[in-house]
C-alpha positions as CSV (number, residue, x, y, z in Angstrom):
1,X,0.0,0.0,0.0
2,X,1.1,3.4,-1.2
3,X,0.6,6.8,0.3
4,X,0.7,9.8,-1.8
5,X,1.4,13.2,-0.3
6,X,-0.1,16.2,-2.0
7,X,1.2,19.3,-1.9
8,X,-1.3,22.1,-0.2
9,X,0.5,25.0,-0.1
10,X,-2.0,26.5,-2.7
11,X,-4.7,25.7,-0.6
12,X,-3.0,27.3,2.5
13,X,-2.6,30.4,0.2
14,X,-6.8,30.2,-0.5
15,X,-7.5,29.3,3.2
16,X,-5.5,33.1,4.1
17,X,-7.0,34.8,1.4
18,X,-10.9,33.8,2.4
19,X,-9.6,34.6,6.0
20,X,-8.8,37.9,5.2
21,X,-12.0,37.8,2.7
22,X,-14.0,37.3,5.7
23,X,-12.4,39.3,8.6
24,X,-13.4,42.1,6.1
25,X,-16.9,41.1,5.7
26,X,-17.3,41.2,9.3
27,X,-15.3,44.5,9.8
28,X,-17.3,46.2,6.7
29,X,-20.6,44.0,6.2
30,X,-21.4,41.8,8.9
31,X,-24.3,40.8,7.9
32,X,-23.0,39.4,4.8
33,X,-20.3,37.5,7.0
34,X,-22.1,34.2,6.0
35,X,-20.9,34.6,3.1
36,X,-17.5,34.3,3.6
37,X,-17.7,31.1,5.5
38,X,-18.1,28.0,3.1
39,X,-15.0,29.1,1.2
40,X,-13.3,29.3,4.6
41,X,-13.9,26.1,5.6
42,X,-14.0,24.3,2.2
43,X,-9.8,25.8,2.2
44,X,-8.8,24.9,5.3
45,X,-10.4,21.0,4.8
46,X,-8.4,21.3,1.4
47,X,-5.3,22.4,3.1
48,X,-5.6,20.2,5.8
49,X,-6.1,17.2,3.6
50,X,-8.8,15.9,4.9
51,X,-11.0,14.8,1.8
């Protein structure tokens, strides 16, 4: 059995970006903060390598 290992630093660099994407939507909008969130998490399962 083989393992793979995938490379994620492009999905840490979209993780920080949707961060900052949604620190500002709670700074500016909040009420559009939602909005911000399933690209959040959806990057930081990507980066983490979970799927």
């Amino acid at each position: 059995m083989s393992t793979k290992t995938k490379s994620t630093g492009k999905y840490w660099m979209y993780f920080l970006l949707s961060l900052a994407f949604t620190v500002a939507l709670l700074i500016f909008i909040p009420e559009w903060f939602w909005l911000g969130l399933p690209f959040l998490f959806t990057s930081l399962v990507y980066a983490f390598d979970w799927v």
